[in-house]
N, C-alpha and C positions, 0 to 999 in steps of 0.2 A: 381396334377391330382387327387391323393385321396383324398383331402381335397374335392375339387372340386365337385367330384362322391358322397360322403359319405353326402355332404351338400343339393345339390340335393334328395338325396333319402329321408334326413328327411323332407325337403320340403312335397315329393309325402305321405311319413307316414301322415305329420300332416293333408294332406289337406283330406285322404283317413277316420281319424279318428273322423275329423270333419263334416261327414255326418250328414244329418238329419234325422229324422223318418220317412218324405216319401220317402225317400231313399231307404231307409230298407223295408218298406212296398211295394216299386215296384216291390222288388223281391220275399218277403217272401209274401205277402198275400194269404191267402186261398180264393175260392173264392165260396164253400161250407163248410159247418163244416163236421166235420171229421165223426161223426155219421150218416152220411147223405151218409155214402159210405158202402159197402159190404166189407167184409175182402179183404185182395187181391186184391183191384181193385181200388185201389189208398188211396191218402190221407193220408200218412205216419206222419203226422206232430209228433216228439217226438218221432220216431222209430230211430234205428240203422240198418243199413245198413253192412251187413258182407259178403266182398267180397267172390267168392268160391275159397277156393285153387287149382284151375285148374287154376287161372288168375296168372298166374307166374314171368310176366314182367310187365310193364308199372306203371302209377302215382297208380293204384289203385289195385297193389298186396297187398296182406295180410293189407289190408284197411277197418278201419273201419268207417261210416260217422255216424254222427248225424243229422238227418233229420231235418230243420230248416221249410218250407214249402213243400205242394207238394199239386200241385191242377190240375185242367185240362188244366191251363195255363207252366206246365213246373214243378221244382221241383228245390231247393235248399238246400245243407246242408253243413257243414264243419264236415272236416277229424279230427279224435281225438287222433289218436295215429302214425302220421308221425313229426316229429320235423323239423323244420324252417331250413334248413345249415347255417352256420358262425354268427347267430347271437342271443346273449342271451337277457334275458326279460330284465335285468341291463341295459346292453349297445342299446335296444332299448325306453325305458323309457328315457336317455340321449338323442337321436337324434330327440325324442318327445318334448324334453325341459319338463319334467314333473317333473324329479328329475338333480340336477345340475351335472356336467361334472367332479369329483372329487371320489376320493378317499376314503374319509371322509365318506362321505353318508353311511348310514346302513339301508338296506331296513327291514322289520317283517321280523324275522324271519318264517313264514308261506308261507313265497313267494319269500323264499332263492334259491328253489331246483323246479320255475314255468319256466317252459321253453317254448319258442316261437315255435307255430305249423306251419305244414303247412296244411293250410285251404282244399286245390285243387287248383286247376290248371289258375281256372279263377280270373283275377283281383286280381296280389298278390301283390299288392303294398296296398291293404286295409284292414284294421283290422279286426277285430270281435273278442269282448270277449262272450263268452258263459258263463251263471253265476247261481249259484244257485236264487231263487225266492226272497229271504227274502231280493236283493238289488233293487232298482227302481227308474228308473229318469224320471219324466215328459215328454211325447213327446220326449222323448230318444231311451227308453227302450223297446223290443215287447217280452212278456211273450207267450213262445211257447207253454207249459203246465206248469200245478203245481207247478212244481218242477224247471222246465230249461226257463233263458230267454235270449232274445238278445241284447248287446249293444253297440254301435259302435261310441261310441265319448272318446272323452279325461278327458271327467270325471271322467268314470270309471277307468282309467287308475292312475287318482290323489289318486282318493280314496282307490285304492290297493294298491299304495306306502307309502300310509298314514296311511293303518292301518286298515281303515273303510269302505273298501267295500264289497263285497259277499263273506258269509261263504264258497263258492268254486267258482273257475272261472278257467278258461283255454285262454288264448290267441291263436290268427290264423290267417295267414296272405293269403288273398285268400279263394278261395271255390268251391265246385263241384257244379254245374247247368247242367240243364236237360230242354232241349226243350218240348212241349207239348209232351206226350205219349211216350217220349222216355224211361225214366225211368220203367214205366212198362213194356216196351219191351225187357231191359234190365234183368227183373227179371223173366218177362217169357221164356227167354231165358236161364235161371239159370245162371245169371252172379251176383247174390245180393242172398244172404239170408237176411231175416230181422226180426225183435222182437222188442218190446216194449223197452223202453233206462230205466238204471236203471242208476239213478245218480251218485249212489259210483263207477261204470264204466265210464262214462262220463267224471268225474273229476280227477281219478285215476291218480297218475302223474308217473307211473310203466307205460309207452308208450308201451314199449317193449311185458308187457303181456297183455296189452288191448284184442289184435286179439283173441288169446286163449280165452281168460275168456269173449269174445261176443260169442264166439262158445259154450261154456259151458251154456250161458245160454239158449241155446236151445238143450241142452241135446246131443251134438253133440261132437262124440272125433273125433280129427281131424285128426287123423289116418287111420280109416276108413271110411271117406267122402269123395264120390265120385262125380265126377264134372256133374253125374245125379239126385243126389238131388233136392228137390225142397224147396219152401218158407214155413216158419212156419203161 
């Protein structure tokens, strides 16, 4: 039966990493530029998302997202600092077939101590690597800004076990989505703080201090934040 279960799941990973770019684009696409919006009133693409510490239970306590899309059609992003349960980046690169079923194998050291996230809530049977800019695949890859892109095939996943692919990435299984105007109803409602994403945060593989240190970059001790705060 675990054989069984476990053979299945790699199945649902491989076919989940196999997506194509309009795949990715059905969900992430803007459907204005982001200049094209007022502070505050949408359009997050490349922001962080910093839950408020009043939200004390559920998928998105002390949660911080990377905003992937966000347009008048709804909003997407993946979570940065919740970890995947029971499963590490080694033993899922095996049930990807990327790297073989053995003992032997020695991944870079760079990508000894990358651990499997968890995206959000929707759809977590499918990947998303988040990556720095300087990797890119043809009809793959969607460059969110400068610095951060998106990529969701099995490529990228060859070429981090090999050695050669984005000077920083984070794996994620799943992701948060947002219906039209819901997201902004959410932050007018002071359930999101949010700020522009700074990469060394992003990719920080310190999960645990992520939350803190998104609070710090908007000058904010979390001591004294109170759940009537509003958005920077």
């Amino acid at each position: 039966m675990f054989v069984t279960a476990r053979a299945r799941r790699a199945v649902h990973l491989r076919l989940s990493f196999a997506i194509h770019r309009g795949s990715i684009l059905a969900m992430t696409r803007p459907i204005a530029p982001r200049t094209s919006a007022a502070p505050g009133r949408g359009y997050l693409d490349g922001h962080l998302l910093i839950s408020m510490p009043a939200i004390l239970e559920g998928p998105f306590a002390r949660t911080v997202v990377y905003v992937c899309a966000h347009s008048a059609e709804g909003a997407m992003g993946i979570t940065i600092n919740k970890p995947a349960p029971q499963i590490s980046f080694r033993s899922l690169l095996i049930q990807l077939g990327v790297i073989p079923d053995t003992d032997a194998i020695e991944l870079p050291h760079s990508i000894e101590d990358m651990r499997v996230q968890r995206g959000g809530p929707v759809e977590t049977g499918r990947g998303f690597v988040l990556h720095s800019a300087d990797y890119f695949i043809d009809n793959a890859t969607l460059p969110i800004d400068e610095h951060v892109s998106l990529t969701a095939t099995l490529e990228i996943l060859k070429a981090i076990a090999n050695g050669n692919g984005p000077e920083s990435a984070l794996l994620a299984l799943g992701y948060a989505g947002w219906s039209p105007g819901q997201l902004d109803s959410e932050i007018q409602a002071n359930g999101w703080l949010h700020c522009p994403a700074v990469p060394d945060l992003v990719f920080d593989r310190n999960l645990d201090a992520k939350y803190d240190r998104a609070l710090q970059l908007l000058g904010v001790d979390l001591g004294m934040l109170s759940s009537e705060a509003g958005h920077a």
